[in-house]
C-alpha positions as CSV (number, residue, x, y, z in Angstrom):
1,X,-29.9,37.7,-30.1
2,X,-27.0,37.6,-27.3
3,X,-29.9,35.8,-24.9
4,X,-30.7,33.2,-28.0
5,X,-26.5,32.3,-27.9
6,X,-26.2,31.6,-23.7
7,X,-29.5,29.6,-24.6
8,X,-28.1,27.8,-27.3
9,X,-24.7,27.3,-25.6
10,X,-25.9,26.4,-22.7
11,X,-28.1,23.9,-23.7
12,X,-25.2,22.4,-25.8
13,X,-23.2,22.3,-23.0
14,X,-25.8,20.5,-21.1
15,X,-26.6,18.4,-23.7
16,X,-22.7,16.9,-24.1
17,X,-22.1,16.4,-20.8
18,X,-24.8,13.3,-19.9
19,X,-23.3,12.2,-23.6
20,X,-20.3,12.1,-22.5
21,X,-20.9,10.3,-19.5
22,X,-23.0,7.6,-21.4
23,X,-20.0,7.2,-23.9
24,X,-17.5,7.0,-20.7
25,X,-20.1,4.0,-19.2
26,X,-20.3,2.2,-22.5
27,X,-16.5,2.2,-23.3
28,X,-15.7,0.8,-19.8
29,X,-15.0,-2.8,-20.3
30,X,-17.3,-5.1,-17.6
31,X,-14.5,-6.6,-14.7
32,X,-14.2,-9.1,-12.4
33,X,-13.2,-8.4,-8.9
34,X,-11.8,-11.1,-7.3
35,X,-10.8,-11.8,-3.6
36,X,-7.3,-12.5,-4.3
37,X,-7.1,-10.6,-7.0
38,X,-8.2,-7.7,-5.0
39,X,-5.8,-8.5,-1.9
40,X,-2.8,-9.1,-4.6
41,X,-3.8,-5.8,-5.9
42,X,-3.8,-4.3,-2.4
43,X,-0.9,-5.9,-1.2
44,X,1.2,-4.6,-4.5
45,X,0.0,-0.7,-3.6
46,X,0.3,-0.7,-0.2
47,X,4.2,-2.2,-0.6
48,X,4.2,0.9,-3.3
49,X,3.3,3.5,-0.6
50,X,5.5,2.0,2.0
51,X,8.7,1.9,0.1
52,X,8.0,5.2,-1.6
53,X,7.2,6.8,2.2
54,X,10.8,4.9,3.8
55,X,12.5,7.0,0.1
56,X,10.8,10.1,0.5
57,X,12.2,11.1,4.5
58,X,15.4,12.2,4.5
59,X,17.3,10.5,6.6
60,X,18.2,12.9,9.2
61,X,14.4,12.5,9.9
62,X,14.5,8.7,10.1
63,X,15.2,9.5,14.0
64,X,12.2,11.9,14.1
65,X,9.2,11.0,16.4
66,X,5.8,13.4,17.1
67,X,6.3,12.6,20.7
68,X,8.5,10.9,23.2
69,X,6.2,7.5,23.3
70,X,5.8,6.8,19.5
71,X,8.4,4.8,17.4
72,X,10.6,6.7,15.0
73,X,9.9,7.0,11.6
74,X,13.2,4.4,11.2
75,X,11.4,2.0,13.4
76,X,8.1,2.0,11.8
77,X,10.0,1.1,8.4
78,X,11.9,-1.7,10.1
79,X,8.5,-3.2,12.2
80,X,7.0,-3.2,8.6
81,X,9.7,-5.5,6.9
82,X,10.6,-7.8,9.9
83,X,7.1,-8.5,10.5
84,X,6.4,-9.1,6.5
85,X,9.7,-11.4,6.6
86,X,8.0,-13.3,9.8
87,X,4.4,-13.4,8.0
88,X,5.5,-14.7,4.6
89,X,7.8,-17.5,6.3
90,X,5.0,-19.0,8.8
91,X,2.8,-18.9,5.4
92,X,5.6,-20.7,3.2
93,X,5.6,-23.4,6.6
94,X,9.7,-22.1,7.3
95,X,10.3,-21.9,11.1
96,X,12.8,-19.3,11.0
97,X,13.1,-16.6,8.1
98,X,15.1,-14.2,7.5
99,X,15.9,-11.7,10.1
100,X,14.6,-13.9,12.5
101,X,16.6,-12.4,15.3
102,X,17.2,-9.1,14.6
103,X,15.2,-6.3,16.1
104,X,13.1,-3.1,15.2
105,X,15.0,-1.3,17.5
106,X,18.5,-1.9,16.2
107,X,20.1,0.9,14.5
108,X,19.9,1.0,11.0
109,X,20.9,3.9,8.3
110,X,17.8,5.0,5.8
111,X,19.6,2.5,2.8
112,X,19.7,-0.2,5.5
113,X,16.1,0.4,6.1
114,X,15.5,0.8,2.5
115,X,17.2,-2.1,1.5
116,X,15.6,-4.7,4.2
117,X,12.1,-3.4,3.3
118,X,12.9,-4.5,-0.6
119,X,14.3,-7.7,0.9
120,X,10.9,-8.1,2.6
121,X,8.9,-7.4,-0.4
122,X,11.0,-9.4,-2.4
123,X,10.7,-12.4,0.2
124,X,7.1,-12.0,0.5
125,X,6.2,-11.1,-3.5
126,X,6.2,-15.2,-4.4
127,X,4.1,-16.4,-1.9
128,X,1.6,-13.7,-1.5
129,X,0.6,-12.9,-5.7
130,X,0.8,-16.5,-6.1
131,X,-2.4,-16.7,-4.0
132,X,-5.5,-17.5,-6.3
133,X,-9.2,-17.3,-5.0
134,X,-9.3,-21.6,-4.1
135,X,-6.0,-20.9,-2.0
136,X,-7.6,-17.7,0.3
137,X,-9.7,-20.6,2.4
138,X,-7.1,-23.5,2.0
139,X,-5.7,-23.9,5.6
140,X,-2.0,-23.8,6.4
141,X,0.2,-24.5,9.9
142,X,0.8,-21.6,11.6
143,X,3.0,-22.5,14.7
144,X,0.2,-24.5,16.8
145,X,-2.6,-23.3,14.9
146,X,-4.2,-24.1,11.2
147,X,-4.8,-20.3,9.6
148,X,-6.5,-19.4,6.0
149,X,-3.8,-18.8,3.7
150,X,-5.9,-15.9,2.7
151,X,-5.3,-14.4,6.0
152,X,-1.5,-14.1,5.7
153,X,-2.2,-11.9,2.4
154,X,-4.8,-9.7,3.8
155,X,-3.8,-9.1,7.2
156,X,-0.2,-8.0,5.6
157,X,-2.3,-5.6,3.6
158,X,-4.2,-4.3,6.9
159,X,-1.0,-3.9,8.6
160,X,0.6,-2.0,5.9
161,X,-2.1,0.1,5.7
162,X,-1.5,1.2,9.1
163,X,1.5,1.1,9.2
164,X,1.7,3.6,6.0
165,X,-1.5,5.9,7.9
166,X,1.6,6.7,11.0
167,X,4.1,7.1,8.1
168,X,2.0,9.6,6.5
169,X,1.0,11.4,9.4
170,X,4.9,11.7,10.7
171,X,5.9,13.0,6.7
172,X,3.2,15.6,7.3
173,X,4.6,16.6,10.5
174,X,7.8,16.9,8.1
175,X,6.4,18.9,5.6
176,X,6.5,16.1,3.3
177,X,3.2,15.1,1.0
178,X,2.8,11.3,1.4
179,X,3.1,9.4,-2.0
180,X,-0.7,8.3,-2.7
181,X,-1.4,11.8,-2.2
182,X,1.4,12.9,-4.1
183,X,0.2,10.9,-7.2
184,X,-3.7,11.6,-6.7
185,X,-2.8,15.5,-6.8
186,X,-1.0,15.0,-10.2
187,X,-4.1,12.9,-11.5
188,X,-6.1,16.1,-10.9
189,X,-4.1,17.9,-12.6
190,X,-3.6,15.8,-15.3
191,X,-7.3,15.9,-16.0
């Protein structure tokens, strides 16, 4: 009799699983994935993780480098925003943006740092999520050269992204769990 129950249970639990999967599939609205949509989508996560990384060190780490030839941490948040401010402005056709002269390397506080990563974000947000998939080809003045305005969106993405991959690396070496990792553990859990 006990051997008819692990049977019977078992098979149940069998049984429900590939159901449940199939009722998972079938709920699952169909999408559409589109280039810009995609690289808006990217852009909006990786300036997410960035800002959420430049919150999470504390600032007496904001000095702290692995090793005597590497940027500190304080650096890598400033290259990341004066380098969004310089991107967003050659694709909105503006000579000079903001922050035009200063420099990575210039002292800065963590809520300085903070606070000109926002202004990046906030300088960049217009121009980059207003691009739609007819705009990613569409060429634009770049200095001397013509460049796809698509370009400016997703090579801000691939720079973040690396940019982020040090900054996680560095929180690591801190002791600190990097924020994409931070929320996929609680996902898990959550499940």
């Amino acid at each position: 009799m006990r051997r008819f129950h692990i049977v019977t249970i078992t098979a149940v639990i069998l049984g429900a699983a590939p159901a449940t999967a199939r009722a998972q599939m079938q709920q699952a609205a169909p999408q559409t994935f589109t280039l810009s949509g995609n690289g808006v989508r990217g852009y909006q996560n990786i300036q997410r993780n960035l800002l959420e990384a430049a919150e999470k060190m504390p600032e007496a780490d904001y000095t702290f480098k692995p090793t005597a030839d590497v940027r500190p941490f304080g650096q890598l948040v400033a290259h990341v925003a004066l380098s969004q401010f310089g991107t967003c402005a050659a694709l909105k056709g503006e000579t000079a943006g903001p922050h035009k002269e200063d420099k990575e390397e210039t002292a800065r506080t963590k809520a300085e740092l903070v606070s000109l990563f926002k202004e990046s974000t906030a300088y960049c947000d217009p121009v980059l999520t207003a691009l739609k998939d007819e705009d990613m080809a569409t060429l634009t003045k770049s200095g001397q050269n013509q460049a796809a305005k698509g370009l400016f969106l997703l090579g801000t993405v691939a720079h973040g992204n690396e940019m982020y991959g040090t900054m996680s690396v560095y929180l690591r070496l801190k002791g600190i769990v990097p924020p994409s990792t931070e929320r996929q553990n609680a996902a898990k859990k959550s499940q």
